[in-house]
VEXKEDO-411087 format. One record per atom (N, C-alpha, C): x, y negated, z negated. Coordinates in steps of 0.2 Angstrom, whole numbers, plus 5000, padded with zeros to 4 digits. Example, Ala and Ser with C-alpha at 12.3 -4.5 7.8 and 13.67 -1.06 7.14 Angstrom:
BEGIN
506650284961506250224961506650164961506450114965506850054964506450004961
This chain:
BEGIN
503550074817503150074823503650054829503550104836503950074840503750014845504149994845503749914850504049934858503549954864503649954869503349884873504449874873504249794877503949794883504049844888503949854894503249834894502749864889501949844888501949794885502349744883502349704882502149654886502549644891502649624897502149644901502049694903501549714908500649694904500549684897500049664895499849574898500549554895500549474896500549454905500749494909500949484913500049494917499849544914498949544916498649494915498649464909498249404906498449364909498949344911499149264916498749314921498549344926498249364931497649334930497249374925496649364924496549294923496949244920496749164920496949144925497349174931497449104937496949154943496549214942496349234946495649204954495549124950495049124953495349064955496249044956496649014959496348984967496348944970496348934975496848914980496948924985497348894990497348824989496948794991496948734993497048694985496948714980496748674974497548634971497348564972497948544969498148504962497448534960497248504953497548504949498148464944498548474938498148504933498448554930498148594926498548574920498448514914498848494908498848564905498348614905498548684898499448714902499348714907499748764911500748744910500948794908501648794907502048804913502348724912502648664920503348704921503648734918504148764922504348824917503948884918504248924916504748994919505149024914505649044916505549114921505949134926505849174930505949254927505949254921505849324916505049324914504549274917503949254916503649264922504049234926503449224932503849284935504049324938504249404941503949444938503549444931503049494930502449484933502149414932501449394934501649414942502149384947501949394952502049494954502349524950502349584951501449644949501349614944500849634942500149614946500149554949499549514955499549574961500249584962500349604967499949684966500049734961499849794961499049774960498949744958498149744958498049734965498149684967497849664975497949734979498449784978498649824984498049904981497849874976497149934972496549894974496449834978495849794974495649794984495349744985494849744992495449774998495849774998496249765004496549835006496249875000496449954999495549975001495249945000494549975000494349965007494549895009494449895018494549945023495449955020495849995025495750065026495550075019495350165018494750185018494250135020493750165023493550165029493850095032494050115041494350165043494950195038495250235041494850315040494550315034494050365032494450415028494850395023495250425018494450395012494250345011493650345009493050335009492450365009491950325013491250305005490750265009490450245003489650255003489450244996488850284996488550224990487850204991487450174986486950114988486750144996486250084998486450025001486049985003486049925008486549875003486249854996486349834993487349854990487349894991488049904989488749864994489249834991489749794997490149855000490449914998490749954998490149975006489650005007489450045012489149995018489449925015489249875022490349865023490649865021491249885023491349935026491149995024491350075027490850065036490450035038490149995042490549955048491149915044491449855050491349815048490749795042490649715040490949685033491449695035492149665033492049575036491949525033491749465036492149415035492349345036492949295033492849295025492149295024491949265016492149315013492349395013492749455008493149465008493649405011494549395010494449355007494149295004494349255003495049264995494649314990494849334985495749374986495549394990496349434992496749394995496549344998496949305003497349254998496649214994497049184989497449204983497549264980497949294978498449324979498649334987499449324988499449264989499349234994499549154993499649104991499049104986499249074980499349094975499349154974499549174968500349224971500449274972500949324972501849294975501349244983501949224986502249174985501649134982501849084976502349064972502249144966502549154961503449164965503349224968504049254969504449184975504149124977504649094978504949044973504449034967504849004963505249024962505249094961505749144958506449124961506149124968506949124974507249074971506949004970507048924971507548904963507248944959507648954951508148974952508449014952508849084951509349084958509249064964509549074969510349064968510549014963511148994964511649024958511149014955511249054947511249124945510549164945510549234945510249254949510749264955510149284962510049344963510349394956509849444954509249464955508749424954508249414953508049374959508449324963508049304969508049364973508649414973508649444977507949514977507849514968507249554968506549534973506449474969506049424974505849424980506549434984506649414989506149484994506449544993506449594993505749584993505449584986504549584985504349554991504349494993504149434996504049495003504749525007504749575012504249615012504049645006503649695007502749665008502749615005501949565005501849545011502349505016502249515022502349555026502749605025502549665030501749715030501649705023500849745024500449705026500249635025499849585026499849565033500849575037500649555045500049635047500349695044500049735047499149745047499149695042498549685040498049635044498149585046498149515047498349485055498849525055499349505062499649455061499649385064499949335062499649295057500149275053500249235046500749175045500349125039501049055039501449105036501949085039502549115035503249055036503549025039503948985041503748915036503048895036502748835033502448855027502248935025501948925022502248915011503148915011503148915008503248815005503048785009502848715007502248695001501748745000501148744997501048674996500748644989500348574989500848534995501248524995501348495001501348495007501148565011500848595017500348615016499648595014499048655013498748665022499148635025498948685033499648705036499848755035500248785038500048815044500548825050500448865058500448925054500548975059500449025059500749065063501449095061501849135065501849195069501949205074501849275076502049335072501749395073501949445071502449465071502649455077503449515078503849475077503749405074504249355075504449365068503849355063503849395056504049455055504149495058504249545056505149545056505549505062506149515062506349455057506049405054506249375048506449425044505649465041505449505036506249545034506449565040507049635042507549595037507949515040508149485036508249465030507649455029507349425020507749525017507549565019507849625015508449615014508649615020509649615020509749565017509349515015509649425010509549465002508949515001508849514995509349564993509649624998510249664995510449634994510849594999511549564998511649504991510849494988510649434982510749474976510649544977510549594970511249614969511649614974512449634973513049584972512549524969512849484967513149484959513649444956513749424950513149364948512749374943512149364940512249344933512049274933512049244925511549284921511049284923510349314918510349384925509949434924509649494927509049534924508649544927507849564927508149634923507549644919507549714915506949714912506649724904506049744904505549714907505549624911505149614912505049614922505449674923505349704931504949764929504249744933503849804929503949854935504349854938504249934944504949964941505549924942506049964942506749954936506149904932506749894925507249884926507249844931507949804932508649844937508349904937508849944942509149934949509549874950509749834957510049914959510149974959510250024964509450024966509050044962508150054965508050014969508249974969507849894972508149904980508849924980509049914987508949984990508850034987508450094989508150084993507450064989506650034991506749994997507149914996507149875003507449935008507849955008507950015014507350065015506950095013506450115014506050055015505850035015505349965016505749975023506349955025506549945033506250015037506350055035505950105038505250115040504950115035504250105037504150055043504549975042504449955047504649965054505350015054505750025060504850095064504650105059504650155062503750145068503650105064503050035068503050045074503850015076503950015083503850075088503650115084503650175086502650185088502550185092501750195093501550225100500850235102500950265106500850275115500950175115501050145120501650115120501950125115502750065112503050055121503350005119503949985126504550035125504950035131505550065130505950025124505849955125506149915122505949895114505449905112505049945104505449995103505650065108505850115103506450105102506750065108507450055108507550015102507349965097507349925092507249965086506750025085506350055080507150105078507250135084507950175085508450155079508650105084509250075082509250045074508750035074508549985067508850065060508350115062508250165060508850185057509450195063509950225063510650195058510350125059510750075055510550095048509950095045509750125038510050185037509850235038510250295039511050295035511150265041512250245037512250185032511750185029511950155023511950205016511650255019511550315011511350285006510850225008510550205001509750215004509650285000508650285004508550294996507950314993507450324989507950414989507750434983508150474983507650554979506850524976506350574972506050544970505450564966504750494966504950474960505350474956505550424951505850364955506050364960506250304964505450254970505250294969504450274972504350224970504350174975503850104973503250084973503050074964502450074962502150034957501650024955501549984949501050054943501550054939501050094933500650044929499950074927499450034921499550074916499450014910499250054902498650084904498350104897497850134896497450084893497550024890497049994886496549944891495949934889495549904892495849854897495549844903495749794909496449784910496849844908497449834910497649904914497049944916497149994920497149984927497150054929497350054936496650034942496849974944496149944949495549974953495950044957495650094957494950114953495450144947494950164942494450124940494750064938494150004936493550014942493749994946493150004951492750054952492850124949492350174950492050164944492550154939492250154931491450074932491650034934491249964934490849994941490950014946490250014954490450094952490150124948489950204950489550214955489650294960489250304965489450274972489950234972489750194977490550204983490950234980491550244981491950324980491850354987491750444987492650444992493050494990493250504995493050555001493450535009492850555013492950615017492350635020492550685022493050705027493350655028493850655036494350695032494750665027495250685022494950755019494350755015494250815011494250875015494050865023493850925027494550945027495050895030495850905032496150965026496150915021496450975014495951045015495551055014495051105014495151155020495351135026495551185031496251215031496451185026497151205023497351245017496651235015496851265006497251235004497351155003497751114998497651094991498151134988497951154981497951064977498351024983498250954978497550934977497150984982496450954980496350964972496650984969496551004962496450934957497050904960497250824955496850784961496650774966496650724970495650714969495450764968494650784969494350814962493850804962493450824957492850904963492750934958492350984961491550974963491350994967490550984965490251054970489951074963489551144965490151184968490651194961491151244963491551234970491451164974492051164980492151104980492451084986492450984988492250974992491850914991491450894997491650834998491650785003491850735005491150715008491350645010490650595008490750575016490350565020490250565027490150465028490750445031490650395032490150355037489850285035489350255037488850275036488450315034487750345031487650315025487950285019487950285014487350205011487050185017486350135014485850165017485850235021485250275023485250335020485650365019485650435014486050415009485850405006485950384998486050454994486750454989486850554988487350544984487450574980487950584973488250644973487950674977488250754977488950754982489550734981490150734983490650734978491450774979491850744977491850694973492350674967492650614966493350594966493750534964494250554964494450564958495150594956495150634950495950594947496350654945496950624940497350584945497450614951497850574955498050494953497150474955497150404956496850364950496750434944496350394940496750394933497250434933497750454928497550524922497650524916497450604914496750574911496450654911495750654908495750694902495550664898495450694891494950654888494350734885493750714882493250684888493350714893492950684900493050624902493450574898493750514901494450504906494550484910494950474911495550394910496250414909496450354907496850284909496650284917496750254920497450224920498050254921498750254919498950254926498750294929498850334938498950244939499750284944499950184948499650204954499750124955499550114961500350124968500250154971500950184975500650134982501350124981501350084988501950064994502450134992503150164996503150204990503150284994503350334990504050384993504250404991505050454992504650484999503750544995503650565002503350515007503250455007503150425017503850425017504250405013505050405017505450455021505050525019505150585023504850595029504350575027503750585033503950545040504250455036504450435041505050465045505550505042506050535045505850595049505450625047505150685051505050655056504450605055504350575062504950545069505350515064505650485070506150545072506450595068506650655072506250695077505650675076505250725081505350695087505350625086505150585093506150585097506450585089507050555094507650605096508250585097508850655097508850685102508750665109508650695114507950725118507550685114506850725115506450745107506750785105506150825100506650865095507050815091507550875086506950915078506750965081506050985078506451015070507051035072507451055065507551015059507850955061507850915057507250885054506750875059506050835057505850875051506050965054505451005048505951005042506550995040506750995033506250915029506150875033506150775031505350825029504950855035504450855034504150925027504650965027504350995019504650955015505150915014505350875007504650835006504450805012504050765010503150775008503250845009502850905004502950915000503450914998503750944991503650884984504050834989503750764983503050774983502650744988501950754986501450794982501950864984501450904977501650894969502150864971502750854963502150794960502050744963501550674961500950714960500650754962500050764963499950804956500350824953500450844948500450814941500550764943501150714937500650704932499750674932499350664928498950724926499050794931498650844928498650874920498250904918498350944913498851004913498851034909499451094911499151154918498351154915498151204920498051174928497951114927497751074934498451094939499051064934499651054937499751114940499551194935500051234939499751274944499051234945498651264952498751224956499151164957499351114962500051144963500551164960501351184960501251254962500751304961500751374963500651354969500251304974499951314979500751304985501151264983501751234984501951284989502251314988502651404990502251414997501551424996501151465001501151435006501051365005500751315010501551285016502151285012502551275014502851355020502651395017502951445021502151465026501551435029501151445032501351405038500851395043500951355049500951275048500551285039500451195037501151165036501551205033502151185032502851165034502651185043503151205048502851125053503451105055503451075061503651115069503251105072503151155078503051125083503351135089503151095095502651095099502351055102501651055104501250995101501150985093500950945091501250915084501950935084502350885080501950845075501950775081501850685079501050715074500550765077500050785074500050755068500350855064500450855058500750835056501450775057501750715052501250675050500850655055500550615052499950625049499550665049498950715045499350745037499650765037500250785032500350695026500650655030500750595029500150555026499250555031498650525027498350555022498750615020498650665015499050625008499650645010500050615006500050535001499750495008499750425007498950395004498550445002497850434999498150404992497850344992497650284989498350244991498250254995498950185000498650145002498750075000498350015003498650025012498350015017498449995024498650025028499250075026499950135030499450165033499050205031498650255033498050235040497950165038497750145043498050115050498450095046499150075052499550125056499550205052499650255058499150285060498750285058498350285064498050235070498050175070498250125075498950145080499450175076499950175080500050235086499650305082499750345083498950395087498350365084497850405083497650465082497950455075498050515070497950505062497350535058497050595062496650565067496150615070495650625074495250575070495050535072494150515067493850465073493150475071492750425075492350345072492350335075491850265074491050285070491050235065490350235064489650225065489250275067488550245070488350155069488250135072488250115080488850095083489350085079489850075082490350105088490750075091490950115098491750105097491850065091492750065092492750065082493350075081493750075074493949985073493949965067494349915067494949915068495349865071496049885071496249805066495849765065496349695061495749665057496049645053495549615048495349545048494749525047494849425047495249395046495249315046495349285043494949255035495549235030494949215024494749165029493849155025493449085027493749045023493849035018494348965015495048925019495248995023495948955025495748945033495248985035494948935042494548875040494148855036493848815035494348755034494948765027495348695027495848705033496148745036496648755040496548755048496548685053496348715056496848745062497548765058498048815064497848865062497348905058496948965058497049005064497149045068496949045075496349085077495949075080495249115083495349215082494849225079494749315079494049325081494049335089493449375091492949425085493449465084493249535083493749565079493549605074494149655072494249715074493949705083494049765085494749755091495049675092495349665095496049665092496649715098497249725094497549665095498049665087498049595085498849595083499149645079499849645078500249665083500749645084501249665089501449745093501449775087501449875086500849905088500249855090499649905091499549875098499849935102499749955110499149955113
């Protein structure tokens, strides 16, 4: 029999999830069962594995319903169509908030604090992670402890740093964790690196993408001169490194087994709240006016087409008759089940094109639309290539025939007039089941087009605070509203 360490790990790495999941911040309770220092081939999986769950679990269902890549269906009683709504509250973070904090960011600074001098392979990996957790979370959140916050039991009220102050640490914390991964290393991460098997080329790949997505923030659509001039420069310095993501085998993601509670979060949740979780018509209409053959893998059919689920109705018109989601997000189906394998993506090869189409459209004298459209089919071509990876032979080759067509129509061209448009409609395509990105270009750019929810007269643009860290913290800082722009990038 063959023994797959990799599941080894990534099983063990689940069950330490599952027993410290209902963790608290503030709890500084000695735990005598709990293993007092164990080694960072232990703890880099659990904080890797926390980390793929949460960016599948609430903070993915907020974002992509606001944005309306998802909308939700099952009555008053359902949480999903009182979030697709606004009422996103302080008490529905609590769960996400404490499991990066205490759990995710946690773990990866023990990591740093072990290893830094000895195998800073692995801090460097760390390091990098840590980057990526606060970069989605300022975009999430806006200001965040970060300076205080890795004090833990002996800070449990940390300030709360600016965004953009965070963000130019974060730029740092990357450059610390290349420069840590291309060190000589006593020990080095391998099967118990569940994204990238220990491959310190992948890792510094990724942090340079990771820098992009961020460079490209500064880019929005009131930006200052002195935002683009940063987003630019930052951009350009990436670039002359030659070290980007290179094809979606380099994609940063978390794969699931197949075996019970070890699959992909997503799927759990439709498998455990059926009905209640549709994706929406903003997205379905967009693919469907295009004839996107991903809708193959991405959607399930109903009544011979796709239909998408109309956000904020979903505690008044109560309705099954929608789309679902299919192998993309849910892994291969066989026997009418699906196996919930499909990873959770959370930087892929295509946003890294995306993001260079974009910043070629915007920059080089005005509008270098040439260069944008090669960034912008690549980042097609990945897409369809993913969108394939879990279908069956017949699904795949109605997602890879459509390829060709779509690429040589007007959907596949970037054309001046509305460029930033289709990059980024192209990109909320792409980026379906992306925790926050899809809503965060839209904030930056107002793209796609979508409106507000009956009665509502704005979109959210930021998310609470959890009620446990305002309640014990009192440098929390005051959130009117989450309709009030809160991160630095949103003009």
């Amino acid at each position: 029999m063959k023994i797959n360490i990799k599941e080894i790990v990534l099983g063990v790495a689940l069950i330490i999830i599952g027993l410290s999941s209902c963790k608290k911040f503030v709890d500084i309770n000695d735990n005598p069962t709990r293993l007092k220092d164990p080694d960072a081939s232990l703890i880099l999986p659990s904080a890797q594995g926390n980390l793929g769950f949460t960016m599948g679990s609430d903070i993915h269902r907020f974002t992509s319903l606001w944005v309306q890549q998802f909308a939700a269906q099952g009555g008053g009683a359902a949480q999903p169509t009182q979030y697709d709504k606004y009422a996103v509250g302080e008490g529905d973070i609590n769960n996400t908030w404490a499991s990066t904090f205490a759990g995710t960011l946690t773990d990866l600074q023990k990591v740093i604090v072990k290893t830094k001098a000895t195998s800073p392979k692995y801090a460097g990996v760390a390091e990098i992670l840590k980057a990526y957790v606060y970069q989605t979370h300022v975009d999430a959140y806006g200001d965040l402890p970060y300076s205080e916050a890795i004090s833990y039991e002996t800070n449990l009220k940390p300030t709360f740093d600016g965004s953009s102050s965070i963000y130019d640490n974060v730029l740092n914390l990357i450059d610390e964790g290349i420069a840590d991964i291309k060190k000589a290393s006593l020990l080095t991460p391998s099967s118990d690196d569940l994204y990238y098997g220990g491959d310190m080329d992948k890792w510094e790949r990724f942090g340079n993408a990771l820098k992009l997505r961020m460079y490209i923030h500064y880019f929005s659509t009131n930006a200052t001169v002195a935002d683009v001039a940063k987003g630019k420069a930052g951009i350009l310095a990436v670039l002359a490194t030659n070290k980007l993501l290179r094809a979606n085998s380099d994609n940063f993601q978390m794969r699931f087994l197949t075996s019970a509670n070890q699959t992909n979060p997503i799927h759990q949740f439709e498998g455990s709240r059926p009905n209640q979780f549709f994706p929406s018509k903003t997205l379905v209409d967009i693919m469907n006016s295009k004839n996107d053959s991903r809708r193959n893998s991405f959607f399930t059919l109903q009544g011979g087409v796709y239909v998408g689920a109309t956000n904020g109705i979903g505690d008044v018109t109560i309705s099954t008759a929608f789309s679902r989601m299919s192998t993309y997000l849910r892994g291969r189906l066989s026997s009418g089940a699906y196996s919930g394998e499909a990873p959770i993506r959370m930087l892929t090869f295509a946003e890294q094109n995306q993001i260079l189409a974009e910043y070629y459209a915007r920059t080089n004298g005005g509008n270098d639309l040439v260069t944008a459209d090669i960034y912008f089919k690549a980042g097609i071509t990945a897409s369809f290539a993913a969108a394939a990876e879990f279908s069956d032979a017949t699904e795949a080759l109605a997602v890879s025939s459509g390829l060709a067509s779509y690429l040589a129509s007007a959907n596949g061209t970037v054309t001046t007039g509305n460029a930033l448009q289709k990059i980024i409609e192209e990109k909320f395509v792409s980026n379906y089941g992306v925790a926050i990105e899809p809503w965060s270009d839209w904030r930056r750019t107002g793209y796609p087009a979508i409106s507000p929810v009956t009665p509502a007269t704005a979109i959210p643009r930021i998310l609470p605070y959890s009620f446990n860290e305002r309640s014990y913290n009192p440098n929390t800082p005051a959130r009117p509203s989450v309709f009030v722009k809160s991160v630095f990038w949103d003009k």
